[in-house]
C-alpha positions in Angstrom: 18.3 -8.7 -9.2 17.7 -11.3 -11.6 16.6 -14.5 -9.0 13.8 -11.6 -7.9 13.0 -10.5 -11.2 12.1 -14.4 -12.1 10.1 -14.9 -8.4 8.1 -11.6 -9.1 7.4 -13.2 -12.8 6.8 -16.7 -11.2 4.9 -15.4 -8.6 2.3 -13.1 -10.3 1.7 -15.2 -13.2 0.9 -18.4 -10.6 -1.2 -16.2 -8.9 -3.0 -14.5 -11.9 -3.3 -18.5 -13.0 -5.1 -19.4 -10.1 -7.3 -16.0 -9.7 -8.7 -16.3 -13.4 -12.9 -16.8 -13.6 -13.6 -19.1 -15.5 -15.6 -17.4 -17.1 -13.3 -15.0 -18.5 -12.4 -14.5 -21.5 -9.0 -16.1 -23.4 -6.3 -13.4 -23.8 -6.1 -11.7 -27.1 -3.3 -14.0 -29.0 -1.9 -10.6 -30.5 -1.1 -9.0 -27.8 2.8 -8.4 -27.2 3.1 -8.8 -23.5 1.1 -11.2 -21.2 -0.4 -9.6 -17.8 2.5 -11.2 -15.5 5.1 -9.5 -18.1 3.3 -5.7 -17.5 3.1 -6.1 -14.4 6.5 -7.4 -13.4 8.1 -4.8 -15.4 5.9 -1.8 -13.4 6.9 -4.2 -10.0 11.0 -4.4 -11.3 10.5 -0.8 -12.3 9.2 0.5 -8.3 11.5 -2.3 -6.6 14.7 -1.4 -8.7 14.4 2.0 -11.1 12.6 4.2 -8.6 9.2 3.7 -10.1 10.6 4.8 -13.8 8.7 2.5 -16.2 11.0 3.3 -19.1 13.6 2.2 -17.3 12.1 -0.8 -16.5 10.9 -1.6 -19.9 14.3 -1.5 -21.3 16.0 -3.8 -18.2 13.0 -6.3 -19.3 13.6 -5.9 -23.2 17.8 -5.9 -23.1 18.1 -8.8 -20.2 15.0 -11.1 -20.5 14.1 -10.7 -24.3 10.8 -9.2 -23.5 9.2 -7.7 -26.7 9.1 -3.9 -27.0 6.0 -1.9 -26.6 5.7 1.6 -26.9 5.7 3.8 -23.9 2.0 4.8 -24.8 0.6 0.9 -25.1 2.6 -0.3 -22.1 1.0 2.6 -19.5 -2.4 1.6 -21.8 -2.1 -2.1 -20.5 -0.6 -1.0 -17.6 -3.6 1.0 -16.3 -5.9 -1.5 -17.4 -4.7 -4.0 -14.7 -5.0 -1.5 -12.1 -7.5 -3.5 -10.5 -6.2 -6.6 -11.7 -3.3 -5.6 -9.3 -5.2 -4.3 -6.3 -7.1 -8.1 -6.2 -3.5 -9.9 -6.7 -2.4 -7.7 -3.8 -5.4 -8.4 -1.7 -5.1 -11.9 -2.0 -0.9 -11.9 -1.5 -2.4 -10.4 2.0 -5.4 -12.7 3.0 -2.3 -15.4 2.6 -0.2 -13.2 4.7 -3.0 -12.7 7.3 -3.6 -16.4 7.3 -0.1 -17.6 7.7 0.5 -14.7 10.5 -0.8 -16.7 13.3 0.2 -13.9 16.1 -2.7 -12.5 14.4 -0.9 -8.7 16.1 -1.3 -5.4 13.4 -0.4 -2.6 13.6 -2.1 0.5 11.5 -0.9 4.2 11.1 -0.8 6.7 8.2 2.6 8.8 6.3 1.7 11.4 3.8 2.9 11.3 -0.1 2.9 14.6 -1.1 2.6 15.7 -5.0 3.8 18.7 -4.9 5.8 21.6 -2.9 3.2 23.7 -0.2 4.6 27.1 -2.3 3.1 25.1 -5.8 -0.6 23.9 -4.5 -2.1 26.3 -6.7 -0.6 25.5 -10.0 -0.6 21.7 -9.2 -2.2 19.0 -12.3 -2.4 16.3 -10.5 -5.0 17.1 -7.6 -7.3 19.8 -7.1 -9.1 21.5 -4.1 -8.8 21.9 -0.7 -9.7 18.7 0.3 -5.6 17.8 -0.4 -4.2 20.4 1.7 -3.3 18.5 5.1 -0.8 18.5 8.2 1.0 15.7 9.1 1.4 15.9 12.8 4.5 13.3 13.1 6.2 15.5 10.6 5.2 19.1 11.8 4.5 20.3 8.6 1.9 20.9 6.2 1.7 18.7 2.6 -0.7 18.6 -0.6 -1.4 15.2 -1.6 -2.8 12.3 0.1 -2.6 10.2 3.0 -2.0 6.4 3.3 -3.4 4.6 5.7 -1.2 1.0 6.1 -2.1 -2.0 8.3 1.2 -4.4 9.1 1.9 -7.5 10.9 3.6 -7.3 14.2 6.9 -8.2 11.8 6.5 -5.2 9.9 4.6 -6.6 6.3 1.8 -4.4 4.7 -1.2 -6.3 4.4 -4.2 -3.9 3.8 -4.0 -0.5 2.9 -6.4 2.3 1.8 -5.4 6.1 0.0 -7.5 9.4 0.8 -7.2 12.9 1.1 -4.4 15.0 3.3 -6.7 16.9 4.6 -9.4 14.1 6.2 -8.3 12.6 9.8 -6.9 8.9 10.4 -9.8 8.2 12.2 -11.7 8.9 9.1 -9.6 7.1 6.9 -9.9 3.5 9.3 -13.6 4.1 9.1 -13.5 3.9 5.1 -11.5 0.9 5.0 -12.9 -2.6 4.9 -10.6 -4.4 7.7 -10.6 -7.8 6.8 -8.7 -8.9 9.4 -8.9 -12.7 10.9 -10.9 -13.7 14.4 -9.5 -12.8 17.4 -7.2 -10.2 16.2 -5.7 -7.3 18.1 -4.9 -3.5 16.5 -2.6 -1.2 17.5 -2.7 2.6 16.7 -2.1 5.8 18.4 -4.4 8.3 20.0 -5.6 9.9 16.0 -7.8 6.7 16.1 -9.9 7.0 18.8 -13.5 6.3 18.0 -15.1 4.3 21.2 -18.0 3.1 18.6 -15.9 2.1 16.1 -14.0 -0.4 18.9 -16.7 -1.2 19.7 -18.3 -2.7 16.7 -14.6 -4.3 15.8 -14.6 -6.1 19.0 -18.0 -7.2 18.5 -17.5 -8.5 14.8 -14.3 -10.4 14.8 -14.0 -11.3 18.6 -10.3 -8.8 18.4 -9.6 -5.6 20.2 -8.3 -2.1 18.9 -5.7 -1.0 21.3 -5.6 3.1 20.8 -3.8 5.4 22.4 -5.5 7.1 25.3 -4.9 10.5 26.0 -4.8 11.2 30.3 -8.1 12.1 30.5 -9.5 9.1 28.5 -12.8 7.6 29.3 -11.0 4.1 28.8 -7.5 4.1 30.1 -5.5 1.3 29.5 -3.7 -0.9 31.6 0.6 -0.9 31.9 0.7 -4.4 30.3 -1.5 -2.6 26.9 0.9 0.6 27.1 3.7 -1.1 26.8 3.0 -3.4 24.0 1.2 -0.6 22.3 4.5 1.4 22.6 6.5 -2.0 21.5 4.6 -2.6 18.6 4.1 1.0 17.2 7.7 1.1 16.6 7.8 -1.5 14.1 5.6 0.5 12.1 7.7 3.6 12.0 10.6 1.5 11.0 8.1 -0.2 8.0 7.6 3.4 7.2 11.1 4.6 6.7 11.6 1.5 4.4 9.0 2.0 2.1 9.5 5.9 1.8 13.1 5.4 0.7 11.6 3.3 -2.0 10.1 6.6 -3.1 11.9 8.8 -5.8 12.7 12.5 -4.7 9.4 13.3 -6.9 7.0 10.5 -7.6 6.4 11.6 -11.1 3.1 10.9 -13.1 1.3 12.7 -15.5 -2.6 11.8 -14.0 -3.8 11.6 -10.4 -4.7 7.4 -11.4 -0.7 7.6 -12.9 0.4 8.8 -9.3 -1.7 6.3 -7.3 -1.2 3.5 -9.4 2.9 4.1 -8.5 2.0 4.0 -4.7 0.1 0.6 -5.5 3.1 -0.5 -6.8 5.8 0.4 -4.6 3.7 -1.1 -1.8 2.9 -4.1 -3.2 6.9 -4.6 -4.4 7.2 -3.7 -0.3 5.2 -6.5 0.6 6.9 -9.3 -1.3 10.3 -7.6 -0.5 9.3 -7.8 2.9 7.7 -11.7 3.0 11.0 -12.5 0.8 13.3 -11.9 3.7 
């Protein structure tokens, strides 16, 4: 616990050294906690405590000396970095993508639900129909969201993208901004199928989308593309199973940004779990 406590610190602090404009402004000199100190608390706090920042505060404050902040300031700050944190974690993946020279991904969505189906009606967090969607791996109806993950062939997240339960995969994929490098190929299953869409990919990065086909597809695919569609797929399902039992019983936040801003970070401690082994 304590060698990853000090890479996480090491790590994020390096990285927010190197990411800096320079055009930006000096840190305010009375502030009580640096950037790479929030943010390693809220990352020991999803990797170790379940996502409960309290609890991470006070590991940080009775084992490394870290000044004490209320429990008001620190989500303050906290929230404040939100995209701070998204860019650190889009960069840890460009590095990822770059270093990942199979250059094989694999994309697929789980459900985070934020609340029992029986309290949808008296839920705070989210509002509206637009939540209200069926996971069909599962069976079963949720409220919350969806999250759409892209991993390499060895199971790290490197892009992701959050959206409504109740909008399709398909639609999800076409709201993300795939950065992915040349010559790449995608694996998903048959809730991606948008001929266009592979189209266009192919055409843009020189890589291929291998979906699913249903029998009666206009495109079949060959035995060679089922089976490494069918070998690759299952790393994902495993990636899945890992970063759920990350999750609390209930993810709890008080504001629909609180709630996401968890998910951020239980992926992103994922990730460098993940590219640690």
């Amino acid at each position: 616990m304590r060698e990853q406590t000090v890479a996480m610190y090491c790590f994020l602090d390096d990285l927010l050294t190197l990411t800096r404009p320079v055009w930006a402004r000096p840190a305010d000199p009375r502030r009580r906690l640096t950037d790479a100190q929030v943010l390693t608390t809220a990352l020991v706090a999803a990797r170790f405590f379940g996502g409960n920042l309290v609890l991470g505060q006070r590991y940080m404050q009775q084992h490394w000396g870290q000044h004490k902040l209320d429990k008001s300031g620190f989500n303050r700050q906290l929230h404040a970095l939100t995209d701070t944190l998204l860019g650190l974690f889009a960069t840890c993946g460009q590095v990822l993508k770059d270093l990942h020279t199979e250059a094989r991904y694999v994309i697929d969505s789980f459900p985070v639900a934020v609340c029992q189906n029986c309290r949808l009606r008296r839920s705070k967090l989210l509002r509206g129909q637009a939540y209200h969607g069926r996971s069909a791996s599962k069976g079963q109806w949720f409220y919350g969201v969806k999250v759409q993950v892209i991993i390499t062939s060895y199971g790290v997240p490197v892009e992701f993208y959050v959206h409504a339960g109740r909008e399709a995969d398909v639609t999800g994929l076409r709201a993300m901004a795939l950065d992915l490098p040349a010559g790449s190929v995608l694996y998903a299953d048959n809730a991606y199928t948008d001929y266009a869409a592979e189209d266009v990919f192919a055409e843009a990065t020189g890589g291929q989308q291998v979906v699913a086909r249903q029998a009666n597809s206009r495109r079949p695919h060959s035995a060679v593309q089922r089976f490494l569609l069918q070998h690759f797929r299952k790393r994902i399902e495993t990636t899945f199973s890992q970063l759920v039992a990350r999750f609390p019983r209930h993810i709890h936040a008080v504001t629909a940004a609180g709630f996401l801003l968890k998910l951020v970070l239980f992926i992103f401690v994922h990730t460098l779990d993940q590219t640690g082994h």
